[in-house]
C-alpha positions as CSV (number, residue, x, y, z in Angstrom):
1,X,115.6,83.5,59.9
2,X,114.3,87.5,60.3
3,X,112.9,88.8,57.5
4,X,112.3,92.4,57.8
5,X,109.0,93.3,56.6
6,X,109.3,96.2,53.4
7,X,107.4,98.4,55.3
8,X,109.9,99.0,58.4
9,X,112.6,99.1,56.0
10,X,110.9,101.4,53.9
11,X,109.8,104.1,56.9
12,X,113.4,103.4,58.9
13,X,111.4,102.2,61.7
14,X,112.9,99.7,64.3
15,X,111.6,97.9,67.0
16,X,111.7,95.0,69.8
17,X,109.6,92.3,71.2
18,X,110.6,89.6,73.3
19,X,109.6,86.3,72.5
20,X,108.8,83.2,74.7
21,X,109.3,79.7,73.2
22,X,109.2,76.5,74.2
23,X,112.1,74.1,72.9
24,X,112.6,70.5,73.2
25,X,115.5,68.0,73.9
26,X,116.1,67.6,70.0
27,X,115.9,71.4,69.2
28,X,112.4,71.6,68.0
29,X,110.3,74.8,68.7
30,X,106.9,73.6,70.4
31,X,105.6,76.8,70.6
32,X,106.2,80.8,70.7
33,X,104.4,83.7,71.8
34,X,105.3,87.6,72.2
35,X,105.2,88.4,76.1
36,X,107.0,91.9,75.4
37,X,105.0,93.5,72.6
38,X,106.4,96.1,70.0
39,X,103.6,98.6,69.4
40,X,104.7,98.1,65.5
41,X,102.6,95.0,64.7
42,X,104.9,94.3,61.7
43,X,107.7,94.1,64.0
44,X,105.6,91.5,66.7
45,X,104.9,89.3,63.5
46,X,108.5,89.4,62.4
47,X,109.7,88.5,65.6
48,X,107.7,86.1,65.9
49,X,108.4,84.4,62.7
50,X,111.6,84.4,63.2
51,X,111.8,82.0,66.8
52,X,109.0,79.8,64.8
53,X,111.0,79.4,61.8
54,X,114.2,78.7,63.4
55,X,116.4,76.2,64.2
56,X,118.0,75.2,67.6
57,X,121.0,72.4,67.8
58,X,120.1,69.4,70.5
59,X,121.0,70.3,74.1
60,X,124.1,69.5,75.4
61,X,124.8,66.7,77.6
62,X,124.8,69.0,80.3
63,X,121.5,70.7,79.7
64,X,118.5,69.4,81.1
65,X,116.3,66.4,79.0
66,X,113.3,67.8,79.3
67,X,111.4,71.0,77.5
68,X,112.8,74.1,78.5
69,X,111.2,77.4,77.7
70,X,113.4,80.5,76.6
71,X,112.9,84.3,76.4
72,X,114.6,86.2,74.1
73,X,114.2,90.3,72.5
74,X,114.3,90.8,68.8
75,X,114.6,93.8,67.2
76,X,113.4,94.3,64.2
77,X,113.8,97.2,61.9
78,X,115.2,98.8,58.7
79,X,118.3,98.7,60.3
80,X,118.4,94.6,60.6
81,X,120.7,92.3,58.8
């Protein structure tokens, strides 16, 4: 779900920020916050965005049954699919 904001594509600027997120049993996204920062705002907010807006399968039989909180970069840029 990343949706490049017009003005990165528009300048060719990239960027990453790493997100933390908190994700439950069924998949759902509790919460998310930026704990790596881009200095491109644009790119913080799409990153952003883009863990809060998506969508995780259930864990695995195997995984834990309780919250679990993830860390993941996105980049972000004109150069984005």
């Amino acid at each position: 779900n990343l949706h490049v904001p017009a003005e990165l594509r528009a300048m060719g600027l990239n960027g990453k920020a790493t997100v933390q997120f908190e994700v439950s049993p069924s998949g759902k996204v509790l919460w998310a916050k930026i704990i790596d920062p881009s200095p491109l705002s644009a790119v913080n907010r799409a990153a952003l965005a883009a863990v809060e807006s998506g969508s995780f399968p259930p864990f695995l039989k195997k995984m834990p049954k309780q919250n679990t909180i993830f860390q993941i970069p996105v980049e972000v840029g004109a150069s984005s699919n």
